[in-house]
Each structure stands twice: as structure tokens, then as C-alpha cells.
C-alpha positions as CSV (number, residue, x, y, z in Angstrom):
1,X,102.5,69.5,60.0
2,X,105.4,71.4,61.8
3,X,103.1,72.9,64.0
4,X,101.3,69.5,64.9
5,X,104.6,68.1,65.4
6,X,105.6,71.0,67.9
7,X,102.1,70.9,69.5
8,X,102.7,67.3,70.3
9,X,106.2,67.7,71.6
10,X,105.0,70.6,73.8
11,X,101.8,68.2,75.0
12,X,104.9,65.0,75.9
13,X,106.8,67.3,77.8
14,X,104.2,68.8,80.0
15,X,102.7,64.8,80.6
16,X,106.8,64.2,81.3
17,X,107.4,66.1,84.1
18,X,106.3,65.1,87.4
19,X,104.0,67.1,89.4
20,X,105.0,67.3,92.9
21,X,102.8,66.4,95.4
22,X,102.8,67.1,99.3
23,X,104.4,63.6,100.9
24,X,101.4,63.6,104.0
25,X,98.8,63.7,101.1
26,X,99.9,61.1,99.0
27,X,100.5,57.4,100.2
28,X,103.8,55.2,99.6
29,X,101.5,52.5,98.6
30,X,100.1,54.0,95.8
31,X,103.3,54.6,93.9
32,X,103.0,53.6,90.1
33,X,105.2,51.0,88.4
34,X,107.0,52.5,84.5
35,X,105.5,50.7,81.8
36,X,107.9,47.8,80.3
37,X,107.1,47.3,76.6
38,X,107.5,44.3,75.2
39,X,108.4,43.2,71.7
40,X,106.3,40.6,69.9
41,X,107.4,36.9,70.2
42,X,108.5,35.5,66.3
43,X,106.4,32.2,66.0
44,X,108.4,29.0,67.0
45,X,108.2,26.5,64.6
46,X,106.0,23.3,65.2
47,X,108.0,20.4,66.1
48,X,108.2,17.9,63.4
49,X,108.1,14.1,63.5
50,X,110.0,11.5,60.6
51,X,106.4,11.3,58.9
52,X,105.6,14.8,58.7
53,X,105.2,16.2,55.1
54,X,107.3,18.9,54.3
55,X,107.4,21.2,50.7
56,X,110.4,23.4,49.4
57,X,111.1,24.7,46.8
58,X,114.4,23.1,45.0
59,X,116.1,25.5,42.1
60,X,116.6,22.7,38.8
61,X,120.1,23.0,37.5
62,X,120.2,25.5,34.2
63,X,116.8,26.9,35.0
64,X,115.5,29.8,36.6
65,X,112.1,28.4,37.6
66,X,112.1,26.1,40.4
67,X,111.0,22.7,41.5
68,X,108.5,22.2,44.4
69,X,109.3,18.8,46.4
70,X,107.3,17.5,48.9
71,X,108.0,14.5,51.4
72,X,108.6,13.1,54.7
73,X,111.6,14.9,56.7
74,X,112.3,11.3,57.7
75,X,113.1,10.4,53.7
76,X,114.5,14.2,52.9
77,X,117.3,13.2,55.4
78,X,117.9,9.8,54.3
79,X,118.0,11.1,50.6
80,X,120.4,13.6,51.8
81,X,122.4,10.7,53.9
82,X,122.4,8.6,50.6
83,X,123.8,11.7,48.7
84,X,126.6,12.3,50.7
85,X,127.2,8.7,50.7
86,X,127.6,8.6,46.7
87,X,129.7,12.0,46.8
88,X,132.2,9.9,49.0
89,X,132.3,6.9,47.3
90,X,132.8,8.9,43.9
91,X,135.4,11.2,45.5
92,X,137.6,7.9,46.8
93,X,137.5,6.0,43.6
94,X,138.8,9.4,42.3
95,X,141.4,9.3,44.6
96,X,140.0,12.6,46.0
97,X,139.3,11.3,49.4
98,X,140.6,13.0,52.9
């Protein structure tokens, strides 16, 4: 394996260095651009309308297994909306308000 591994090195620096080459034999227009790698795009997510149906998976308080949920984004944000609603409403009766 050592050896392999030397072998390859030797093989990387020999294809490394550049071989000169007399400037009336070789043209200026055939010089060679250096390769540009380029990492993968991640996937962009699909745009999504108010009636698009959407699952998740919600964790149920005092359990470990979850819930899965599925519904419109348009009613996941008005249930969320609502939500905070209450939570404000609850927290000014309380006298907790900002």
C-alpha cells in the first residue's frame, strides 16, 4: 500500500512539472487554460404557493414518537398567526404583556 502510495506520488510529480518546449515550435495560441473544479449545487427548494400541501413531523408533548401533520402552508401560517394571537391575549389578561 506504501509503495502504491509512493508510486503515485512519484507518477503526480513527474505529470507536475512542466516540460519546456522551444518558443518558435510551439504557438501562443495553443496555450491551455488550468482546470476550475466546481462543487456540486445543493438543490433549491421548489417554490411553494398558499395551497401547496406540506408534511412535518410535530413531536406530541410527553411522548417520544411524533406526530405527522399535513396541510396547506397557507393554513400552517394562519394556525400559527392564530396561536400567537391566543398567546397574547392570554399573556395581557395575565398582566404579562409588553
Amino acid at each position: 500500500m506504501i509503495t502504491a502510495f509512493i508510486a503515485a506520488t512519484a507518477m503526480m510529480a513527474q505529470a507536475a512539472t512542466p516540460q519546456a518546449a522551444p518558443a518558435a515550435t510551439q504557438p501562443a495560441a495553443s496555450t491551455v487554460s488550468p482546470v476550475v473544479l466546481i462543487a456540486p449545487q445543493p438543490e433549491r427548494k421548489k417554490a411553494r404557493g398558499p395551497d401547496t400541501i406540506v408534511c412535518r413531523n410535530e413531536a406530541v408533548l410527553g411522548s417520544r414518537m411524533g406526530v405527522k401533520r399535513c396541510s396547506t402552508v397557507g393554513q400552517m401560517a394562519m394556525d400559527k398567526f392564530e396561536a400567537q394571537e391566543a398567546l397574547t391575549k392570554m399573556q395581557a389578561k395575565d398582566g404579562y404583556h409588553h
